[in-house]
NUKOL-33196 format. One record per residue (C-alpha): residue in one letter; residue number from 1; x, y, z. Coordinates in Angstrom, 3 decimals. Layout:
BEGIN
   code   pos       east      north         up
      A   NUM          X          Y          Z
...
//
This chain:
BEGIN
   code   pos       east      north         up
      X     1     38.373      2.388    -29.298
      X     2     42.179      3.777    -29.778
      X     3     42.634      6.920    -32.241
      X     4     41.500      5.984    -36.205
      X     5     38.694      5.568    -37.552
      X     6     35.579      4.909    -35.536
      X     7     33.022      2.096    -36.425
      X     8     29.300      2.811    -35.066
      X     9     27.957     -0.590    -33.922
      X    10     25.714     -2.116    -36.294
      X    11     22.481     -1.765    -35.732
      X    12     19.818     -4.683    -35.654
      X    13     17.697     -4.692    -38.787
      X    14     13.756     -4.262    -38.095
      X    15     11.720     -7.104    -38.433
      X    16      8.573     -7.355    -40.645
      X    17      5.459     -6.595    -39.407
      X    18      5.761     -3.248    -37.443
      X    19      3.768     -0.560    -38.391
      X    20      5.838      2.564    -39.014
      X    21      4.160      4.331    -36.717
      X    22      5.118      2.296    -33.392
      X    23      7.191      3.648    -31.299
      X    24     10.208      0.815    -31.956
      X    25      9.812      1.653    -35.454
      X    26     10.328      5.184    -34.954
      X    27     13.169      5.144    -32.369
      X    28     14.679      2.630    -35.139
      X    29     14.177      5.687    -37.843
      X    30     15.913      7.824    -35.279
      X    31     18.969      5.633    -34.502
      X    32     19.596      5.063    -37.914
      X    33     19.207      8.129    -39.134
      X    34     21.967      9.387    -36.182
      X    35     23.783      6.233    -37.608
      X    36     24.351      7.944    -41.067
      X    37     24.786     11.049    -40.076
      X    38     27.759      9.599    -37.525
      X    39     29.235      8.249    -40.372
      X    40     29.351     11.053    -42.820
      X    41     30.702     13.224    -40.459
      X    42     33.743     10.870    -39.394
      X    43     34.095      9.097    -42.378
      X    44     38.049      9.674    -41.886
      X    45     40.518      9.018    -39.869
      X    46     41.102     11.021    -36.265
      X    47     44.685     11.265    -35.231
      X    48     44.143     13.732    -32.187
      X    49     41.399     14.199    -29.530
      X    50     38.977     11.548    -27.401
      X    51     37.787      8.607    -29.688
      X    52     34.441      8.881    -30.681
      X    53     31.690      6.321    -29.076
      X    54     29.417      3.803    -31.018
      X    55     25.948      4.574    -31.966
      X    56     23.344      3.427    -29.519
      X    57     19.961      3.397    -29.447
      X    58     18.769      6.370    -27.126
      X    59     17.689     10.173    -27.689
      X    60     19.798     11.335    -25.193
      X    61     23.099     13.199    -26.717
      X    62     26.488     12.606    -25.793
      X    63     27.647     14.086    -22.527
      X    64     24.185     13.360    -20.806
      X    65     24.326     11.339    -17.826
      X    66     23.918      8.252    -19.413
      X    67     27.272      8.589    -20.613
      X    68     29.627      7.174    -18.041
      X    69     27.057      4.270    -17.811
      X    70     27.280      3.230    -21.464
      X    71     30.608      4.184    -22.243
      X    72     32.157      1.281    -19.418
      X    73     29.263     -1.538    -20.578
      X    74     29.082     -0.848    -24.228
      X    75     32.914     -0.043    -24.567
      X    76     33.586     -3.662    -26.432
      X    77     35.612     -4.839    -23.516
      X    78     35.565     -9.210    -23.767
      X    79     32.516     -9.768    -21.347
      X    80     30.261     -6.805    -21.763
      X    81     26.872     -7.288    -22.239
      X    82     26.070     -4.484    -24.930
      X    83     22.575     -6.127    -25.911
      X    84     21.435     -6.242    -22.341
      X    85     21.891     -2.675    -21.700
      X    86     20.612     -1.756    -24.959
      X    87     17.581     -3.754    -24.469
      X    88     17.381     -1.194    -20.633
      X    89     17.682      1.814    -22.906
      X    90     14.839      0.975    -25.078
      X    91     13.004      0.217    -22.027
      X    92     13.422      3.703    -20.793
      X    93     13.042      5.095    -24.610
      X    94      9.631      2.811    -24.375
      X    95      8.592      4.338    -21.229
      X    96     10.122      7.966    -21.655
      X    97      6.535      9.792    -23.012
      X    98      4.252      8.457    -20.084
      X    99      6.821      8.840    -16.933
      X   100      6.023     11.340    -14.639
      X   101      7.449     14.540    -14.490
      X   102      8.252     16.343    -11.312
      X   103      5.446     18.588    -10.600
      X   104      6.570     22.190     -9.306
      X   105      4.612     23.481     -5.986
      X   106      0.690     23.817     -5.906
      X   107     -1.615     22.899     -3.935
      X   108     -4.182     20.508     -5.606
      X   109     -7.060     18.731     -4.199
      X   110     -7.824     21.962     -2.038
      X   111    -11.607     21.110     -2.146
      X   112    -11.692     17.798      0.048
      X   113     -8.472     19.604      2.155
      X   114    -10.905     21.759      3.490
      X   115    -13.876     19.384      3.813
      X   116    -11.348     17.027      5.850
      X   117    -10.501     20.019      8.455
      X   118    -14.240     20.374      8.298
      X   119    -15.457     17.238      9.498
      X   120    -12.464     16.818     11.872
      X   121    -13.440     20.082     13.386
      X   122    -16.982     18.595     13.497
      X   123    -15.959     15.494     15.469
      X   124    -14.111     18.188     17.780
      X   125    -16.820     19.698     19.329
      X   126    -19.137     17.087     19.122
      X   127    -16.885     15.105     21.024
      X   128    -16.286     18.283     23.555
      X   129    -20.058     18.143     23.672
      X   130    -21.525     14.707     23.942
      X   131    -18.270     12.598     25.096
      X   132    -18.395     13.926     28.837
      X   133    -21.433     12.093     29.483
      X   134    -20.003      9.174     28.695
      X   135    -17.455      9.496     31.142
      X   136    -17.046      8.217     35.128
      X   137    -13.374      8.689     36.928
      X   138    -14.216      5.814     38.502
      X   139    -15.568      2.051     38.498
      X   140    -17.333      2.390     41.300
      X   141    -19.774      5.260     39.040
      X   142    -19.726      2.216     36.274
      X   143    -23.240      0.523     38.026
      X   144    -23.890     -3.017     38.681
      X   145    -23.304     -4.738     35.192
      X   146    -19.482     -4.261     35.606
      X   147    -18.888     -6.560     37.850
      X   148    -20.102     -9.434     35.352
      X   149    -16.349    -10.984     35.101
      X   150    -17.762    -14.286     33.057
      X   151    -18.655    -13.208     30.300
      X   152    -20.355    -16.334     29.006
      X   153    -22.854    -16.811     31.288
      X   154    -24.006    -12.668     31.016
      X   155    -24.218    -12.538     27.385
      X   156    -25.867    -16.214     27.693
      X   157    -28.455    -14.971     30.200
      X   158    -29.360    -11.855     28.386
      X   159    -30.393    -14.180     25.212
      X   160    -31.868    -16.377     26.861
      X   161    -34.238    -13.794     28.959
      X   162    -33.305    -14.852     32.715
      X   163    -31.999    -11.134     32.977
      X   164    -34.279     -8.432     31.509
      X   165    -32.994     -6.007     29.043
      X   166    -31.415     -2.781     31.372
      X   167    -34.250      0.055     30.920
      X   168    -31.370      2.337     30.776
      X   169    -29.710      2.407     27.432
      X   170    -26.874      4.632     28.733
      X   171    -23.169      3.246     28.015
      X   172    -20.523      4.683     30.377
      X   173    -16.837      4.695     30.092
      X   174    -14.586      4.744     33.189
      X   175    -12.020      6.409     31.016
      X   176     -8.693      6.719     33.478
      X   177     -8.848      2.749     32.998
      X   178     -9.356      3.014     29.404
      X   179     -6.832      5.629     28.878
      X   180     -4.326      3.484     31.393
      X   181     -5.168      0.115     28.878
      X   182     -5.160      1.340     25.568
      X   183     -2.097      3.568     26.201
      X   184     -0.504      0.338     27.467
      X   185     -1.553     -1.925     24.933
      X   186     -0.254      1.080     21.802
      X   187      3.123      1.255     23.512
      X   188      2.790     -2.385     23.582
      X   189      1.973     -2.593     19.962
      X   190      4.569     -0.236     19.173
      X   191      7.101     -2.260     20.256
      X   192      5.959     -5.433     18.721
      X   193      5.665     -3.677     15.024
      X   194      8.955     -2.256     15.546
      X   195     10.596     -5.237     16.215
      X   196      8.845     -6.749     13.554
      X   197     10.239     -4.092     11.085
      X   198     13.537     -3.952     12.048
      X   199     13.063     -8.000     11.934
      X   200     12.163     -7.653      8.275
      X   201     14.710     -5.060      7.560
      X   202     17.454     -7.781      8.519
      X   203     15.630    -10.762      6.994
      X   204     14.483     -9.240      3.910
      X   205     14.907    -11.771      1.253
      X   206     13.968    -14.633      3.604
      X   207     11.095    -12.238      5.350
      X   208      8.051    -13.664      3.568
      X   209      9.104    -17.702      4.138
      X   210      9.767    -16.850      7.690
      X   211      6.800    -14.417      8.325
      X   212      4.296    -16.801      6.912
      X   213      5.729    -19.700      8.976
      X   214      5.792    -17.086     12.481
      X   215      2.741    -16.353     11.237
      X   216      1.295    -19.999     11.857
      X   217      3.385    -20.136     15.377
      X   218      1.827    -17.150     16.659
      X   219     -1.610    -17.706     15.856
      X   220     -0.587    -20.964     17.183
      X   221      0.200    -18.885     20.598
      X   222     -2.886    -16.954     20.498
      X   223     -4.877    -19.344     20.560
      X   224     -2.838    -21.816     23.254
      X   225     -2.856    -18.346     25.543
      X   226     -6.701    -17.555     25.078
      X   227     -7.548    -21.535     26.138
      X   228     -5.360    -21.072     29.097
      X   229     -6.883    -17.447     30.400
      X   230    -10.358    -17.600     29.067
      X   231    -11.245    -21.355     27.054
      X   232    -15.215    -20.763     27.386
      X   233    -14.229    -17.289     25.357
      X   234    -13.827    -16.559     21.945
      X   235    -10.217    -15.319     22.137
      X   236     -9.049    -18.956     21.573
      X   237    -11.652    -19.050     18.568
      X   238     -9.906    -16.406     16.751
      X   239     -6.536    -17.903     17.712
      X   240     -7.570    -21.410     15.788
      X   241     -9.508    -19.763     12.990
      X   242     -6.100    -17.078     12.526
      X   243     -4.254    -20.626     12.340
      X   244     -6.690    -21.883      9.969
      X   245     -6.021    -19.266      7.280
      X   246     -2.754    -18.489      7.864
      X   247     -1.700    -22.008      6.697
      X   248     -4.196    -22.100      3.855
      X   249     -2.767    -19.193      2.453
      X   250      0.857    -20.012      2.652
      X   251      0.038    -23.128      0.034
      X   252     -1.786    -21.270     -2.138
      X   253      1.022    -18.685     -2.329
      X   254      4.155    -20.496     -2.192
      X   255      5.293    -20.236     -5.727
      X   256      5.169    -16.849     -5.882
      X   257      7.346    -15.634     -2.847
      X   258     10.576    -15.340     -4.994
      X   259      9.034    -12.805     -6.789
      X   260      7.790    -10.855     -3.613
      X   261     10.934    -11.599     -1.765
      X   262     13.218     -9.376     -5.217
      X   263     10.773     -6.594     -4.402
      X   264     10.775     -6.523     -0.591
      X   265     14.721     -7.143     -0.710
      X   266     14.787     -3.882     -2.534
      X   267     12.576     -2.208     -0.883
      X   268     13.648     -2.675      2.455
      X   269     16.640     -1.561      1.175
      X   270     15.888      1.656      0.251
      X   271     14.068      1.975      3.699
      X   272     17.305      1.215      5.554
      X   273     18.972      3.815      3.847
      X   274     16.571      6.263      5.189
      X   275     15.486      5.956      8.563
      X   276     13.918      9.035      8.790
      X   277     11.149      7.602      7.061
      X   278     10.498      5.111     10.848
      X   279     10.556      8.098     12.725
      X   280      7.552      9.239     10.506
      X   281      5.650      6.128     11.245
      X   282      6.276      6.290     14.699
      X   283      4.822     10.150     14.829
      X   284      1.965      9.021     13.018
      X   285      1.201      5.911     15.017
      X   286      0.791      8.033     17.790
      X   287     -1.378     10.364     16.158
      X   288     -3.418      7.664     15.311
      X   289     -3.706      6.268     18.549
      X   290     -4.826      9.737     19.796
      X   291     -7.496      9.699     17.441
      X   292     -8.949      6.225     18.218
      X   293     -9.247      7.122     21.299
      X   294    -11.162     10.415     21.221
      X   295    -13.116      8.731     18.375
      X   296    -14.300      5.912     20.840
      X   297    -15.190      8.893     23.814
      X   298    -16.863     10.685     21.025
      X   299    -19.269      7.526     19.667
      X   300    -20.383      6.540     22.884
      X   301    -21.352      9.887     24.546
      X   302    -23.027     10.301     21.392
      X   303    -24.671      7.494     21.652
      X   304    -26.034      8.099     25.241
      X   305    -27.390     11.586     23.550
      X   306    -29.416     10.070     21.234
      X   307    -30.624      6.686     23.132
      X   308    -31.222      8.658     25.939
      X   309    -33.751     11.318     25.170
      X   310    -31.071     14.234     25.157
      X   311    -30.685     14.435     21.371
      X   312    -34.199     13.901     20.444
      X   313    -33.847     12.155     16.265
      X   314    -35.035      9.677     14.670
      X   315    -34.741      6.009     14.298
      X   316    -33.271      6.488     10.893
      X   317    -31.264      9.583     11.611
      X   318    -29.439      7.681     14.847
      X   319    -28.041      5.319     12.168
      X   320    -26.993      7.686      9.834
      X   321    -25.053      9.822     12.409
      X   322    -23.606      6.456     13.652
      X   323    -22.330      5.825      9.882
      X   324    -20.793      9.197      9.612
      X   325    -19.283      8.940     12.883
      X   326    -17.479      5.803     11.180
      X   327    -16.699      7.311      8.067
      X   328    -15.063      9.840      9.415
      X   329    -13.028      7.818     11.793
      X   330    -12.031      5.321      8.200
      X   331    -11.111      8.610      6.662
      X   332     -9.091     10.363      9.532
      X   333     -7.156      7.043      9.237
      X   334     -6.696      6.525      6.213
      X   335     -5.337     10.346      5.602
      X   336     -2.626      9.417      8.636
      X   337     -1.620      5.928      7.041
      X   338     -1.333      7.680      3.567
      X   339      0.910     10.811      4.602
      X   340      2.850      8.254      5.772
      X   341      3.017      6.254      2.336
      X   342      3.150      9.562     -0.088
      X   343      6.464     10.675      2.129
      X   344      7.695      6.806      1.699
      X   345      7.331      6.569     -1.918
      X   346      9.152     10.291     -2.494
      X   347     12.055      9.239     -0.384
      X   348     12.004      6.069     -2.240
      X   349     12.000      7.323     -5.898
      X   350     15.235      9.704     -4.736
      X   351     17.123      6.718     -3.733
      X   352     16.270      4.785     -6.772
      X   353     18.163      7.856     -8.837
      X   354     20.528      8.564     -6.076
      X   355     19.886     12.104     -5.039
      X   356     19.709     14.031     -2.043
      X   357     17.234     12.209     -0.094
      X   358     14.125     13.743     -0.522
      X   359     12.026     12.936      2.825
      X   360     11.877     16.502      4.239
      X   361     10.191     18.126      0.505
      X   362      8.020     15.132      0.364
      X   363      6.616     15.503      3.549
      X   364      6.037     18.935      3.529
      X   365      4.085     18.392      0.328
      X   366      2.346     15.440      1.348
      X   367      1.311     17.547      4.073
      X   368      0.209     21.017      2.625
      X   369      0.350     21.057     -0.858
      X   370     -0.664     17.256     -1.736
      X   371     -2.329     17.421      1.059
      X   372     -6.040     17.365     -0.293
      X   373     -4.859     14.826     -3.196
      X   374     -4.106     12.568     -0.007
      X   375     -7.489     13.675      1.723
      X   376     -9.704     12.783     -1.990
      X   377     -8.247      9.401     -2.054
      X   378     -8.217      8.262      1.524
      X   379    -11.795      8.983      1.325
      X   380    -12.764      6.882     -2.113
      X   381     -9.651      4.845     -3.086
      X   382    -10.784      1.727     -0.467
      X   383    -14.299      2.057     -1.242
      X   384    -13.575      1.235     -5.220
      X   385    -11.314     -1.078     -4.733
      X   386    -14.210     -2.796     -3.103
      X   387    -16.513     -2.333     -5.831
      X   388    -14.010     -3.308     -8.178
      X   389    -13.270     -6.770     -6.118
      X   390    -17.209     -7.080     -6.132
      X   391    -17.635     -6.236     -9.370
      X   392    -14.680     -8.495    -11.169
      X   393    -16.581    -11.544    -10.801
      X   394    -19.479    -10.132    -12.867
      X   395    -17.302     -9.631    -15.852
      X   396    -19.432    -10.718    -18.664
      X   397    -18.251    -14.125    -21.164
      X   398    -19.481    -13.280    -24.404
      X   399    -19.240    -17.552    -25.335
      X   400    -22.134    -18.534    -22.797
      X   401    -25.305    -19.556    -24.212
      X   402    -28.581    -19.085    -21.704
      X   403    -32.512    -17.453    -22.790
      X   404    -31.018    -15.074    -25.331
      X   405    -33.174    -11.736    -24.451
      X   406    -32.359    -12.164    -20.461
      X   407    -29.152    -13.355    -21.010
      X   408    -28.149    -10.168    -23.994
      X   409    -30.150     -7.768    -20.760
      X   410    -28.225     -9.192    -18.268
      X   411    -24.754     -8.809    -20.329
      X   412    -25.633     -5.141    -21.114
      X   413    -26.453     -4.743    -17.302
      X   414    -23.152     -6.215    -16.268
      X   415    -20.909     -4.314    -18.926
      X   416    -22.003     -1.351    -18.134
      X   417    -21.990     -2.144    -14.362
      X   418    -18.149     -3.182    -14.785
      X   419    -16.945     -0.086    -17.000
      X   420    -18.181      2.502    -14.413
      X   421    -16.307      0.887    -11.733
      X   422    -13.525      0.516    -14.236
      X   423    -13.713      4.527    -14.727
      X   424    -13.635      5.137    -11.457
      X   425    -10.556      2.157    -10.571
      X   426     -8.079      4.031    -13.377
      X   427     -8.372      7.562    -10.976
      X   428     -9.068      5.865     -7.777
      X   429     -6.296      3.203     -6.943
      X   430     -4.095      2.330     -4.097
      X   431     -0.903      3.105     -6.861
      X   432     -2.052      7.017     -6.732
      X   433     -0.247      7.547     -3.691
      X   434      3.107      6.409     -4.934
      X   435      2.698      8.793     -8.381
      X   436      1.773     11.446     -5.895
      X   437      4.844     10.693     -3.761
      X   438      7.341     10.829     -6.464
      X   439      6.168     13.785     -9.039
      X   440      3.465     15.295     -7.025
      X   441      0.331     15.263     -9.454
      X   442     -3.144     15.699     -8.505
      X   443     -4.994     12.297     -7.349
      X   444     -6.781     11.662    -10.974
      X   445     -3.701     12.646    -13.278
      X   446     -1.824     10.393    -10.919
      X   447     -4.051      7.521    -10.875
      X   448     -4.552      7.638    -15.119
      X   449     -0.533      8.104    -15.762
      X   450     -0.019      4.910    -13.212
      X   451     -2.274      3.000    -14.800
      X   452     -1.062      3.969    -18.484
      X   453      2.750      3.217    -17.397
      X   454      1.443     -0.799    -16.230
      X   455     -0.365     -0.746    -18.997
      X   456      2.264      0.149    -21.573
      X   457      4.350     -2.219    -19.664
      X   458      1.798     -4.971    -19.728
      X   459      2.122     -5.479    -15.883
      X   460     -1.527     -4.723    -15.124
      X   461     -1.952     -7.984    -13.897
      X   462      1.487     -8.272    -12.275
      X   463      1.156     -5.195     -9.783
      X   464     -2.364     -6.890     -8.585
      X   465     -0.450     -9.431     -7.061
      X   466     -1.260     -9.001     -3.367
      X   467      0.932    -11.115     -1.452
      X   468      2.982     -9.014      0.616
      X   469      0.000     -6.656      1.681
      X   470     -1.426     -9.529      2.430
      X   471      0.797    -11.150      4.376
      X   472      1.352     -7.828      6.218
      X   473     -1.988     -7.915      6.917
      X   474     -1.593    -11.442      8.564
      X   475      1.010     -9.761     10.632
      X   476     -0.933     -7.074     11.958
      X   477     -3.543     -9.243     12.422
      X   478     -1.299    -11.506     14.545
      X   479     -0.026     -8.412     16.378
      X   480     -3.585     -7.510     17.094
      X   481     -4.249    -10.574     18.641
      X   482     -1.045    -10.691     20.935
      X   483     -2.171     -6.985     21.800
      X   484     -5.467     -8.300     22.656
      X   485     -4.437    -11.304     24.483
      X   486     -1.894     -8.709     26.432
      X   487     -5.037     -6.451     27.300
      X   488     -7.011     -9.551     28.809
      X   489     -3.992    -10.576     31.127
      X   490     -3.665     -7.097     31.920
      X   491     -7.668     -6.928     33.086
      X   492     -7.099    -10.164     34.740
      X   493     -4.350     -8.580     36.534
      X   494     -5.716     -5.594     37.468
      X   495     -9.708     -6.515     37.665
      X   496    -10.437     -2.708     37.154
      X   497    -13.716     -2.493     35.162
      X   498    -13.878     -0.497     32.301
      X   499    -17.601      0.044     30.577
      X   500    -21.300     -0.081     32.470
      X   501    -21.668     -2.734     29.463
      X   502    -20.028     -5.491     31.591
      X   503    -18.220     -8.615     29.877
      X   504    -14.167     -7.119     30.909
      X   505    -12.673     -9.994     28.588
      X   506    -14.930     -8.998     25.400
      X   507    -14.008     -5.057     26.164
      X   508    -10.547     -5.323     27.240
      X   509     -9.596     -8.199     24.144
      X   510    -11.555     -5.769     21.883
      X   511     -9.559     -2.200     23.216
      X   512     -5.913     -4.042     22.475
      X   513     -7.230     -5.923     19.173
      X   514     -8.262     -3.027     17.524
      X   515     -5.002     -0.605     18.682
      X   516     -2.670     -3.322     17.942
      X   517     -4.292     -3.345     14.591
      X   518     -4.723      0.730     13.615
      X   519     -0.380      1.101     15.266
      X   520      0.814     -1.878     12.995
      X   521     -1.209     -1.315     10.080
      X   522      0.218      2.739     10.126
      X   523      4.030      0.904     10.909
      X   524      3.998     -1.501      7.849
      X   525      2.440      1.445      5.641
      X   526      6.547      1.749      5.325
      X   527      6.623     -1.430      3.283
      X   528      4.277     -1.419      1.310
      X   529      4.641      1.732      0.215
      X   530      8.066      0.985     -0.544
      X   531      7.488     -1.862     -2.008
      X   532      4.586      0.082     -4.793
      X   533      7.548      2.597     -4.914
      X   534     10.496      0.394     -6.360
      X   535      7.828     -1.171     -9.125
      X   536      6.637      1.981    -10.069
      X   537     10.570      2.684    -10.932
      X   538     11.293     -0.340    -12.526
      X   539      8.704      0.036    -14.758
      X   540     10.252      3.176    -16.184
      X   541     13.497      3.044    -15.154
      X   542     15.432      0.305    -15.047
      X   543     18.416      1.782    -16.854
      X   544     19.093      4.009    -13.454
      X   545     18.276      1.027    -10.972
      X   546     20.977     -0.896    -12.783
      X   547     23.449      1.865    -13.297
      X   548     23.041      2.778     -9.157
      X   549     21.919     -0.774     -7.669
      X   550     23.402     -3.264     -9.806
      X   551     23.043     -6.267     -7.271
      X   552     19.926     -5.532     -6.269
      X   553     18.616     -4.921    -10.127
      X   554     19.687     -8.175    -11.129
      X   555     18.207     -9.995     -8.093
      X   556     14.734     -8.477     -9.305
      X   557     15.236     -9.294    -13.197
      X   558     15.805    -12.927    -12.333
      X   559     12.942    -12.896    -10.055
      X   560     10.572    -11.186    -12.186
      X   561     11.473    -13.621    -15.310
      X   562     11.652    -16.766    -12.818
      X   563      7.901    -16.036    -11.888
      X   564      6.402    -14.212    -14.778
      X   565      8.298    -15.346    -17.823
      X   566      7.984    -11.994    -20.537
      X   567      7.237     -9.140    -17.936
      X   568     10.338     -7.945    -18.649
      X   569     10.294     -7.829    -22.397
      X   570      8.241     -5.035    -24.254
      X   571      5.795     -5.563    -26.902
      X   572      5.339     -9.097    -26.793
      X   573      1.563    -10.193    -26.738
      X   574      1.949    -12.838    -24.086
      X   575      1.834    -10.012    -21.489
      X   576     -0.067     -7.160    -23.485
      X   577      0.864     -4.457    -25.161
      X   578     -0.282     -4.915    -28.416
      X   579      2.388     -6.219    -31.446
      X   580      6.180     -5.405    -31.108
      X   581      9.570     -6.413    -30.811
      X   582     10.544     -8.215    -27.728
      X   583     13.086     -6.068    -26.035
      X   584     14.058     -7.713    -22.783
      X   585     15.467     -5.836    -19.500
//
């Protein structure tokens, strides 16, 4: 690399059998045609000025960014690894015409952004309207049922008929005590889920061995504690079936924690280095504890309305106003959780390319101008993916034999069945979020260009791996229960009554289940979204994450090849995309 002349590094010949029109071929064309044209032009020696670099396979001219990067790996110092970063170019060269561009400011969506401030100003006045009625400052205004403190035998001798059915369908709320308990039990929660972040934070690449196995201890504890305040109960039920499952699952998934551990690792990683992003969470987790509460005042004084003769509807309109009143309570949640994970993955995708971190523009866009993107998903995303779990089973196998005119019926029934929730998966999936986090398109262009970049990839089934959402899920699940455990010992404690509906260890286990559950659930949103964040990256970018992470890029590429051999490697028909030249990472 002193003065003289200059020899371009060879480049690879290109095997038979690729068609001149894929895209290896044609960056092959390119490179050797810049290969040529190198050599004419400096085809003698150069006595004076900076020695010229060797050819490489990449679009981007000399002087681009890249530059610094290849010029100290590819400078044919003993020990470089040319091939390897080659192989990362052509990776992003693969991936370069379906990445996402940054979007510039628009609102998109606007449609369900305005139906969303509709039905939330809805549930505002109904709840100003109905909820009062629901409502006694006191227990003593709660009536006779409250007092039932086993609630075994009630619930027993309501079935069984030796106490009639009240002729008063009214449900009433003594709602200082429910305010006092589920504001205790969410700053309870709180704490737990922070402590469990900040645990995963420092035990990242050990987090899902020692999470699973906590897991089993504190479902372990749930259960133990329910026997000891309530064993006729079903709080030590849930405690034993929680155990039940927990260990199940950690056999069935135990091979493939190395590969969730590389992602979580750098993940949490890029979480630490933005803390901003907890603060978030915590803003949101109290948002959403607001709302469950109201929601709950609402639902019940509306109930009263309609069971009691002041909202006079029918039968089938009573159950439809009950389902919307749910809906809307999924979807006010869901839009929290998900500003929350569009404002991760943003911040996320600037510390992947080491930029300014971008947490104050992504939440201001997650927030007005992605605002009804977020809105259109939260609404449908969880509702497909449910179809789509459904419907996956009913995929039809062309090789079984049965009464051929039912069986070709049936076949047609099922294929078309499984395309339309196909259609609708490729706009409508849980991956949306992070493409609308880091360039900011609408929810259908970001859905289809997320899908097209695993696909290209050939990590379609990779990214449905559901391990560490599912053992987040197991967390928050435990959480819920200790919440719920800490609600009965706080009833127990206090022996305040809450509802006219009696049974204080059903209500009370219920009120901290359920707000341990909606706190952690918004908390973790952090990780996962993280998590969706960094693999969205990789998948296009790998030549950055190396360049700016090193460690943690070669922790991932020997997890990822450890526990899917070829994900790494493009064009190779074990994982997908069609015939090509393997090109590893």
């Amino acid at each position: 690399r002193g003065g003289g002349n200059a020899v371009p590094m060879p480049l690879p010949p290109l095997p038979q059998g690729i068609h001149p029109s894929h895209p290896y071929a044609i960056q092959h064309a390119q490179a050797r045609a810049r290969a040529d044209s190198y050599g004419s032009q400096h085809s003698g020696p150069r006595n004076n000025g900076p020695s010229p670099r060797g050819v490489y396979m990449g679009e981007e001219p000399f002087g681009s960014e890249s530059d610094p990067f290849l010029q100290s790996t590819m400078g044919g110092k003993k020990g470089s690894r040319p091939k390897t970063h080659m192989r990362q170019n052509s990776v992003n060269l693969y991936m370069k015409p379906i990445k996402g561009e940054r979007q510039p400011r628009s609102c998109k969506d606007v449609l369900y952004a305005i139906l969303f401030v509709l039905q939330m100003a809805a549930v505002l006045v109904v709840g100003l309207k109905f909820g009062p009625e629901a409502l006694v400052e006191t227990e003593a205004e709660l009536g006779p049922s409250e007092g039932m403190a086993d609630d075994d035998v009630a619930l027993e001798s309501v079935i069984d008929g030796s106490v009639g059915a009240p002729q008063d369908a009214k449900v009433v709320l003594a709602y200082w005590n429910i305010m006092k308990m589920a504001c205790t039990c969410g700053a309870f929660a709180m704490i737990i889920s922070a402590m469990a972040l900040a645990f995963m934070m420092a035990m990242s690449r050990r987090l899902v061995y020692v999470a699973l196995v906590l897991s089993i201890g504190v479902s372990f504890a749930w259960g133990t504690i329910g026997i000891g305040i309530s064993p006729n109960s079903f709080v030590p039920v849930s405690g034993i079936i929680a155990l039940m499952l927990t260990v199940g699952y950690m056999f069935v998934v135990w091979d493939r924690i190395p590969f969730a551990s590389a992602n979580l690792t750098t993940a949490l990683t890029g979480v630490r280095d933005n803390l901003g992003l907890v603060g978030v969470a915590f803003f949101f987790q109290f948002l959403a504890l607001v709302a469950s509460i109201y929601y709950s005042f609402t639902f019940v004084g509306l109930h009263d309305a309609m069971y009691n003769g002041h909202l006079m509807i029918s039968d089938n309109m009573k159950v439809a106003v009950d389902v919307l009143l749910f809906v809307s309570y999924y979807w006010t949640y869901q839009v929290l959780r998900h500003i929350v994970m569009v404002t991760v993955a943003g911040t996320i995708g600037s510390w992947w390319f080491k930029q300014d971190s971008a947490l104050n523009e992504t939440f201001f866009r997650a927030t007005v101008c992605n605002f009804g993107s977020i809105c259109y998903g939260s609404l449908y995303v969880g509702v497909v993916q449910f179809l789509r779990q459904i419907t996956e089973g009913m995929r039809p196998h062309h090789d079984e034999s049965s009464l051929m005119c039912l069986y070709e019926f049936t076949l047609y029934f099922q294929e078309r069945l499984v395309t339309i929730v196909d259609n609708l998966a490729d706009s409508f999936t849980p991956w949306a979020f992070t493409y609308i986090g880091l360039y900011h398109y609408s929810l259908g262009d970001s859905g289809h260009k997320v899908n097209e970049l695993f696909d290209r990839r050939g990590w379609s089934r990779i990214v449905t791996d559901d391990l560490i959402p599912s053992v987040l899920t197991m967390v928050s699940l435990v959480i819920g229960g200790l919440s719920g455990s800490f609600a009965v010992i706080l009833q127990a404690l206090d022996g305040q009554g809450l509802t006219s509906f009696g049974h204080p260890v059903a209500t009370s286990f219920a009120i901290g289940f359920l707000v341990g559950i909606v706190l952690s659930t918004v908390l973790f949103s952090i990780i996962e979204s993280s998590v969706q964040g960094v693999i969205v990256c990789f998948a296009g970018s790998p030549v950055e994450f190396q360049r700016n992470h090193p460690e943690l890029s070669h922790e991932m590429r020997h997890a990822w090849k450890e526990v899917w051999p070829g994900s790494l490697d493009i064009g190779t028909p074990t994982i997908g995309v069609g015939v090509g030249v393997p090109m590893g990472m």
